[in-house]
N, C-alpha and C positions, 0 to 999 in steps of 0.2 A: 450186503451192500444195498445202497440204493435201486432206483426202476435202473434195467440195466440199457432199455430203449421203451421209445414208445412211437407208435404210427400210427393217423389217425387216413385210411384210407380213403374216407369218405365223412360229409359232416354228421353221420349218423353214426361211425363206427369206429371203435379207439382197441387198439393192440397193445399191451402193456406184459414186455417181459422183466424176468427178474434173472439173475444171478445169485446162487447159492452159494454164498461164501463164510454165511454165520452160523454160528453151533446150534445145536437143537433145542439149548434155553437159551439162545440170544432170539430164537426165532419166538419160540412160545410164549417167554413172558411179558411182550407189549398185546397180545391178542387174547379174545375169550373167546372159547369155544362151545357149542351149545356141549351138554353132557356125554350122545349119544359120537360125538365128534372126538371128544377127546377120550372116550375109551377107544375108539379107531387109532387113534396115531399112539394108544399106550399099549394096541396088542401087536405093532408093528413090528415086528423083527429086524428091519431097515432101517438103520439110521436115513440114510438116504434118504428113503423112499417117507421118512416121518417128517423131513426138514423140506422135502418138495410139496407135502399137505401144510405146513406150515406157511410156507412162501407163496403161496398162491392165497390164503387168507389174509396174506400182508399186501398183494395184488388184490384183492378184492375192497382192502381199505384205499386204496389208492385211488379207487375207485369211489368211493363214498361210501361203500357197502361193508355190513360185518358177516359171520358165520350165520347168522340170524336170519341173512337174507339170500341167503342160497339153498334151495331145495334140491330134491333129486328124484324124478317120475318112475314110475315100473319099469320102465328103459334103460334106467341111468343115465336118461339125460337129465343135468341141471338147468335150472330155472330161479332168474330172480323173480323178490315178490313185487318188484314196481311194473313186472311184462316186459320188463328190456332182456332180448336175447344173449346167451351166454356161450361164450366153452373153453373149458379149460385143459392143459396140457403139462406135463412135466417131463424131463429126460435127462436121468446123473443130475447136471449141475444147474437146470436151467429149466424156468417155469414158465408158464406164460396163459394171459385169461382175454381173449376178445370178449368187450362188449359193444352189441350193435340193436340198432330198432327194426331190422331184418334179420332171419335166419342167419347161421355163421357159423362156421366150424374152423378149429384151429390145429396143429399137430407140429411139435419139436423131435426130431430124433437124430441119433448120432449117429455120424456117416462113419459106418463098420462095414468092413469087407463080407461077413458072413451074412449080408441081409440077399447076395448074389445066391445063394444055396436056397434061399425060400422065397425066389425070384417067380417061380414057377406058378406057385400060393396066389397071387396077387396079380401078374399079367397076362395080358390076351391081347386084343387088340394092341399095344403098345409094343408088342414085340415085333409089328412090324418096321418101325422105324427107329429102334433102340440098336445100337452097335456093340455086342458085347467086347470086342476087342478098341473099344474106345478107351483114350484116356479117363475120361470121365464117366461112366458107366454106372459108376457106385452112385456117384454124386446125382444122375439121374434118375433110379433107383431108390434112393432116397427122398428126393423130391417129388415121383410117382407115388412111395409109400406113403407120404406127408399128403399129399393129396385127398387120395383115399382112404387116409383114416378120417381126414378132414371131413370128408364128406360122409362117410358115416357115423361122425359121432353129429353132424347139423341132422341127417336123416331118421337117427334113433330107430330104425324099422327093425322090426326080428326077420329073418330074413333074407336082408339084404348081403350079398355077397360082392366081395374087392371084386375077384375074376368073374363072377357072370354079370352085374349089375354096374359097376362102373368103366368109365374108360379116362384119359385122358388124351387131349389133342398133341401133337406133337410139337417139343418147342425147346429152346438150347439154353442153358441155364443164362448166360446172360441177358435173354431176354425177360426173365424173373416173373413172367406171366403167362398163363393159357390157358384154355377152356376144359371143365370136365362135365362130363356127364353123368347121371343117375338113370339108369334104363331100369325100370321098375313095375312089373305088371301092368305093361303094355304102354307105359306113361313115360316121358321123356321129361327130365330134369335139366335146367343148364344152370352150369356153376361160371365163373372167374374167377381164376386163381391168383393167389400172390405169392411167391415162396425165396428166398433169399438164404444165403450162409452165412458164418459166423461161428470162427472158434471151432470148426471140427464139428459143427451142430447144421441141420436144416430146418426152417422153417415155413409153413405153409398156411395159409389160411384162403376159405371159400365162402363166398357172398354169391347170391343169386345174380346170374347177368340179364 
């Protein structure tokens, strides 16, 4: 299908997600891939997982950009070649690529019960004000995990840890924003978050505040 949304948070920065609804040659054959790309998505085992690298090159033309213009550091973070910030995400059915002229991290994931089992993995600080007999619990959870991937994949550091190095501020899903932090060899980072739902999915994205 078409952009399935698009948000432009700031005049510097545009959100553009997709919905995976087309086959894996409806996805491939409008796009070209560099060489090194399309052996990647032909040793994929996932259909899924081959149609969410597909959809996110179809998000990148939406952009103005082809496969051409997207690189990848020692990190695995990506970088376009005009210096405009990038990140991309995918999850099951749903992709999605911020691009911004600041820093930016983005993260989709589906709100699943068993992400309370590796709840442990990822929070500290936040367990003080997280209610696990809440209704919503998962769905905070999720928007915590979204966070913190967000900000480690803008961070790229080797290193960096969910639970030692980030935190987020406390805040109730329908206020759809709050502050995280990057505590980093003695260095303080502040992020602003945005993160909203949709479809059984969470979505998050961080820009420096």
């Amino acid at each position: 299908m078409p952009i399935y949304k698009t948000l432009t948070p700031n005049s510097q920065t545009t959100v553009k997600i997709w919905k995976i609804t087309e086959s894996y040659t409806d996805l491939l054959d409008p796009i070209t891939l560099k060489p090194e790309n399309m052996k990647r998505v032909l040793s994929m085992k996932s259909e899924l997982h081959r149609r969410g690298f597909l959809s996110v090159r179809h998000l990148l033309a939406a952009f103005g950009y082809t496969d051409q213009d997207l690189m990848y550091d020692e990190n695995g973070k990506p970088h376009l070649k005009d210096g405009k910030h990038i990140s991309i995400t995918h999850s099951f059915t749903f992709s999605a690529v911020v691009v911004s002229d600041a820093v930016v991290g983005i993260d989709i994931e589906k709100q699943r019960e068993k992400i309370g089992v590796i709840a442990h993995k990822f929070l500290d600080y936040e367990n003080i004000y997280l209610d696990k007999k809440a209704d919503n619990y998962i769905n905070k959870l999720t928007v915590i995990w979204c966070i913190k991937e967000s900000l480690y994949k803008l961070f790229a550091t080797p290193g960096l840890s969910f639970l030692k190095h980030t935190l987020v501020i406390p805040f109730t899903v329908e206020e759809a924003a709050t502050i995280a932090w990057i505590d980093y060899e003695e260095t303080k980072h502040r992020y602003q978050t945005t993160f909203f739902e949709f479809e059984g999915f969470t979505c998050a994205y961080v820009l420096p505040a």
